[in-house]
C-alpha positions in Angstrom: 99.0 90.7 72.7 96.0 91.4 70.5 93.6 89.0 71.9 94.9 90.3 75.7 93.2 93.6 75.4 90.0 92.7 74.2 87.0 94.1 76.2 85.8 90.5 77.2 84.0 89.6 81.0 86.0 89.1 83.7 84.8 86.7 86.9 83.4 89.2 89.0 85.0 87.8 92.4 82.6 88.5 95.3 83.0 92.0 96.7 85.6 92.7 99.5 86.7 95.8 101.3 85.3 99.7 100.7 82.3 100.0 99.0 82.6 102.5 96.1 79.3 104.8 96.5 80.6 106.2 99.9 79.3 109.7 99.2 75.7 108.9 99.9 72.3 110.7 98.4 73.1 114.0 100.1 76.2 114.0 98.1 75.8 117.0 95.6 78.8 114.9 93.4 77.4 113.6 90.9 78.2 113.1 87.2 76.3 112.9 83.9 76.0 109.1 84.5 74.8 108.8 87.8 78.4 107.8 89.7 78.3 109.6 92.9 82.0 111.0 93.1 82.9 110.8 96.9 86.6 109.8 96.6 89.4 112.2 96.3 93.3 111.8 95.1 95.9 114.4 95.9 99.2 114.2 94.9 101.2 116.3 97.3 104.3 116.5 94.8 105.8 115.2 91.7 109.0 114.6 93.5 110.4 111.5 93.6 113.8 109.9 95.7 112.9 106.7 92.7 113.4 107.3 88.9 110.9 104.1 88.2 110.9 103.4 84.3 107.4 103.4 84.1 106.4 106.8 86.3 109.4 109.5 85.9 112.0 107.8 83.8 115.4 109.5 83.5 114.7 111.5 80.8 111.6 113.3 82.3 111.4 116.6 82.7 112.7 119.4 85.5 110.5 118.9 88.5 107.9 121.6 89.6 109.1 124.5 91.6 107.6 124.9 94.8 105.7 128.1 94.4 103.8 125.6 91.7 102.7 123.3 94.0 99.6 123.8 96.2 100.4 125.1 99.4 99.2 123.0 102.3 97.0 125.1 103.4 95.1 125.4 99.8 94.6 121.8 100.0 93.4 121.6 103.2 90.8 124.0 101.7 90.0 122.4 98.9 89.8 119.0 100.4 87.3 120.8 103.6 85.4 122.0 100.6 85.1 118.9 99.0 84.1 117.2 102.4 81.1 119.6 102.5 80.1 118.1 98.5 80.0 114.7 99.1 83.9 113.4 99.4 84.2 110.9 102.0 87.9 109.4 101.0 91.4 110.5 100.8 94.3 109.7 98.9 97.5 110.8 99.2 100.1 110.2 96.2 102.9 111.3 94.4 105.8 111.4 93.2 106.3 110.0 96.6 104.2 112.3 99.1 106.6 111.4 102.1 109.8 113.7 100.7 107.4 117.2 100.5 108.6 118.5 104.0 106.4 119.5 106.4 104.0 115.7 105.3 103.0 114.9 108.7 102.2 118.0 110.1 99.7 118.3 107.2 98.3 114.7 107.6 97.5 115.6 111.3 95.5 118.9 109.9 93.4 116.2 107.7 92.5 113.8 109.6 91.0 116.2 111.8 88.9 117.9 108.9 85.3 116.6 110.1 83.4 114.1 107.9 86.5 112.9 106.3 86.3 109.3 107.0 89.4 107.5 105.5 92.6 108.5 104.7 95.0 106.4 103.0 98.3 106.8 101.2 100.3 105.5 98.6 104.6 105.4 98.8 106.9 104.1 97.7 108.6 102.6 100.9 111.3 104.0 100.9 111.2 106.1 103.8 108.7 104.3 105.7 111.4 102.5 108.2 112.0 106.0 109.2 108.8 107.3 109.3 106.2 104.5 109.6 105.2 105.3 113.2 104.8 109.0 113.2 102.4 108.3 110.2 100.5 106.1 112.1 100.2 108.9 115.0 99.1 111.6 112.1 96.3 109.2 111.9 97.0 107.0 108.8 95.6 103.7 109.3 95.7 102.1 105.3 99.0 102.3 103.3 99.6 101.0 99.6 103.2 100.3 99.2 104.7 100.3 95.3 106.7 97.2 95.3 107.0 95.7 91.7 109.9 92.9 92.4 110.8 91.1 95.2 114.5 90.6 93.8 117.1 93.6 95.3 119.4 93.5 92.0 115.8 93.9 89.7 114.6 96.6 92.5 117.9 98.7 91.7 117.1 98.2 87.9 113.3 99.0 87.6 113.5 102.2 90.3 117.3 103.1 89.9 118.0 103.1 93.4 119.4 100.3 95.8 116.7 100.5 98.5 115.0 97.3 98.3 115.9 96.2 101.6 114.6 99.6 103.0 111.0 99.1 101.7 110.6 95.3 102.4 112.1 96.3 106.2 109.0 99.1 106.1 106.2 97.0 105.1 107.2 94.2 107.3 107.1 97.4 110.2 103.8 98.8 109.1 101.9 95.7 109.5 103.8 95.3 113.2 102.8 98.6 114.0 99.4 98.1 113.1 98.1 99.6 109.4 95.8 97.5 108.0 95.5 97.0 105.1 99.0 97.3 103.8 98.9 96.3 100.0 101.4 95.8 97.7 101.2 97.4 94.0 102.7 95.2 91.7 102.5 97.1 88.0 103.4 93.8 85.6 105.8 94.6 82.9 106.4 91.6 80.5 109.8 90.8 80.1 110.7 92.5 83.3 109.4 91.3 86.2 106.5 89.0 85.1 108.7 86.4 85.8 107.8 86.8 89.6 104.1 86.0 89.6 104.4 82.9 91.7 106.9 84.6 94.1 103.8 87.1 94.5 101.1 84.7 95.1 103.4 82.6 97.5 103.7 85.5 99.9 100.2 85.4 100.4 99.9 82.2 101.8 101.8 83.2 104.6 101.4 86.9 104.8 98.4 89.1 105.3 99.3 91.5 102.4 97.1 92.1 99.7 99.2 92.2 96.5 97.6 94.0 93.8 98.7 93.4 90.1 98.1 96.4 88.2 98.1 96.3 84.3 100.6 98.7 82.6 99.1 101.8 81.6 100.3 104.1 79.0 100.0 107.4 80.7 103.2 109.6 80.7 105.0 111.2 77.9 108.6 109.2 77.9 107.4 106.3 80.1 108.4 102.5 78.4 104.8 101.4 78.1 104.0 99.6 74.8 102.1 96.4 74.2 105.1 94.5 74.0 104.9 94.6 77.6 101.7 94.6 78.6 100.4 91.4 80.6 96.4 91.2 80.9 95.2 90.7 84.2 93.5 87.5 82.8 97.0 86.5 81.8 97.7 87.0 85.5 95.6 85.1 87.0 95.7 82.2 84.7 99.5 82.3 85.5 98.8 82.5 89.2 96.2 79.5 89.3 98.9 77.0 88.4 100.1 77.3 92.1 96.7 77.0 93.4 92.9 77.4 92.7 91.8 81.3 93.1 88.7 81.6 95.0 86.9 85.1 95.1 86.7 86.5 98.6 83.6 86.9 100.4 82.1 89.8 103.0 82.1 93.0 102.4 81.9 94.9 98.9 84.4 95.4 95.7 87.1 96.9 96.9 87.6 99.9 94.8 88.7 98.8 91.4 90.6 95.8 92.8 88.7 92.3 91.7 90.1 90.3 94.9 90.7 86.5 95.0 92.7 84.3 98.1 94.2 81.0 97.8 92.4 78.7 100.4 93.9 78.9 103.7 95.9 81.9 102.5 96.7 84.7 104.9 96.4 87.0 102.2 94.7 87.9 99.4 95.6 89.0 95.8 94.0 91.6 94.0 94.0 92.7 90.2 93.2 95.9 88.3 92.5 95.4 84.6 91.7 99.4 83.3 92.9 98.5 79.9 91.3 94.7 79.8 88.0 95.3 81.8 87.4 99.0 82.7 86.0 99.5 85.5 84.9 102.9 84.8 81.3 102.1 85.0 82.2 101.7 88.8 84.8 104.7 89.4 83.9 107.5 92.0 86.7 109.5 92.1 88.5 113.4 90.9 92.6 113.7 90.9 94.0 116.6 92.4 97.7 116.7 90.7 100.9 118.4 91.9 100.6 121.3 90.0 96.9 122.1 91.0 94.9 120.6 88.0 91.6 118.8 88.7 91.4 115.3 86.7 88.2 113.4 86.5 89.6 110.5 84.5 93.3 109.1 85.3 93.5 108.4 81.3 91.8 111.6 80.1 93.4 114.6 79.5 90.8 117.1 80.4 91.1 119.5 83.7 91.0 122.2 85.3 93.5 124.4 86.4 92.3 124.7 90.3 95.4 126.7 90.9 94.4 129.3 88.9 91.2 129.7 90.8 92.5 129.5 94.2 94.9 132.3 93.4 92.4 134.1 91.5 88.9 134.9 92.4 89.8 131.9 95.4 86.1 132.4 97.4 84.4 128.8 98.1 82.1 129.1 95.4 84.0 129.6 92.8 86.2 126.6 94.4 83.2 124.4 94.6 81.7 125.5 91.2 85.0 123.9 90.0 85.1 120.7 91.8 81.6 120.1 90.7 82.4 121.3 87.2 84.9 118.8 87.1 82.6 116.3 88.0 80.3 117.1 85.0 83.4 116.7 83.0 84.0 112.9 84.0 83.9 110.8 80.8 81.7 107.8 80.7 84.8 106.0 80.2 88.5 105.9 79.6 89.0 105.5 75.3 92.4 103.8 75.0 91.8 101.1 72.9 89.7 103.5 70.6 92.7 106.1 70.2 95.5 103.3 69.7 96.7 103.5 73.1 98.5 106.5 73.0 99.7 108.3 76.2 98.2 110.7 78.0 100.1 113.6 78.5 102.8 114.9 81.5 104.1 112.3 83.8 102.5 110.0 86.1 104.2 111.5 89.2 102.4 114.5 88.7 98.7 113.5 87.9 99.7 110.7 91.4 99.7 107.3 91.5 
């Protein structure tokens, strides 16, 4: 494991999808080293219908009340705010943003914010059979799915739930109804599902899923990270070239932090994210917005700033935009796991989002 987390160069594939400087010069989002910051990440809730080992384990904590979650309508502030700055882009995470009530109402109200050019979200899957088609209406075009095995017994083991059949049945009726991209998030976990690598890669031949292999990340008190079973991404996609030669894709530019490859004559493409083996930091553009309210410029730092508090305090524009741009000035160069012996950030996954 020692040698896997090195900082050494990574191919850089030729670019596909979103370029990451979508803010453009107008854009008064800027940080100390020049990244224009025109991405935004809102987790709508730290609830979750999946206990996955890795996120919110079962011995997390109580779950925020609901009076400590931003309102809809203080998002929808924020994010219009945040337009006016420079943010071009939209997630929307969890917990699993699909079980806050009231999700697609809300998702309507954003897409019609004006100059907010993409909005995506992230899920789990598990109620996408059921809701799939209304989220398309709301205007959701691009959905990552969380889907870290593709065996039903290992499903019920990693997330604690028997719902496999559920997700699989929603992706397959996203990409009918017509969201494209649908990706898959594959978090690697040796011992656990790295096993499944090649089952992975084989459904891209055939499918025209991206399937993203994301390296464990120790952020979350009481999550099971440890190096024992963390897989490199270069581990990855050594493992993954024994069923064929990966070629980088061509047209367009990187796709966020994903460096994306395709088997030739695949219908897919496979995508990998290496923040503990080659940060990418030098390339991120984007703030968190968690559950509870707190602005995060860095996914593994624990600096923020309690937007909630200002919202419900002084709660004029300025003092809402003096914070997003102060939190902007606060994003770290880069991420300093390896430096600080990979220990955990702090509070859970499901509440800084996915």
């Amino acid at each position: 494991m020692t040698d896997s987390v090195r900082h050494t160069d990574l191919p850089r594939p030729s670019p596909e999808g979103d370029s990451l400087p979508e803010g453009g010069s107008h854009s008064r989002l800027v940080d100390a080293f020049a990244r224009t910051i025109s991405y935004l990440r809102v987790s709508l809730t730290d609830h979750c219908n999946l206990r996955c080992l890795y996120c919110t384990p079962k011995e997390a904590g109580e779950k925020l009340a609901g009076a400590e979650l931003l309102t809809y309508e203080e998002i929808l502030r924020v994010v219009e705010l945040a337009v006016g700055l420079g943010i071009r882009k939209v997630r929307l995470t969890g917990g699993e943003p699909l079980v806050r009530r009231g999700v697609l109402d809300f998702i309507g109200r954003l897409t019609a914010i004006p100059g907010l050019r993409d909005i995506r979200l992230t899920t789990n899957g598990v109620l996408l059979p059921d809701m799939a088609a209304e989220l398309f209406r709301a205007g959701i075009r691009k959905l990552n799915v969380s889907l870290d095995t593709l065996k039903p017994e290992r499903f019920r083991e990693i997330t604690g739930a028997d719902c496999f059949e559920r997700v699989w049945t929603g992706i397959r009726l996203a990409r009918k109804i017509g969201f494209d991209p649908v990706k898959i998030n594959v978090v690697v976990l040796k011992g656990v599902n790295d096993d499944e690598l090649l089952d992975f890669g084989r459904l891209t031949l055939t499918e025209p899923y991206q399937v993203r292999f994301i390296e464990f990340m120790p952020v979350g008190q009481g999550t099971a990270w440890s190096r024992d079973r963390y897989v490199s991404s270069t581990d990855i996609r050594e493992r993954l070239a024994a069923l064929a030669p990966l070629l980088p894709s061509r047209g367009g530019a990187q796709e966020g932090p994903a460096s994306v490859y395709r088997f030739e004559g695949a219908a897919g493409s496979l995508g990998f994210i290496s923040p503990i083996s080659h940060q990418f930091c030098d390339r991120c553009n984007r703030l968190r917005l968690t559950a509870e309210g707190r602005l995060r410029s860095c996914l593994l730092s624990d600096e923020e700033i309690d937007l909630k508090a200002v919202l419900r305090g002084d709660g004029s524009d300025t003092a809402i935009e003096k914070a997003l741009l102060q939190a902007t000035l606060n994003k770290p160069k880069g991420h300093q796991l390896a430096q600080n012996g990979f220990r955990n950030c702090h509070g859970q996954m499901s509440r800084i989002g996915g």
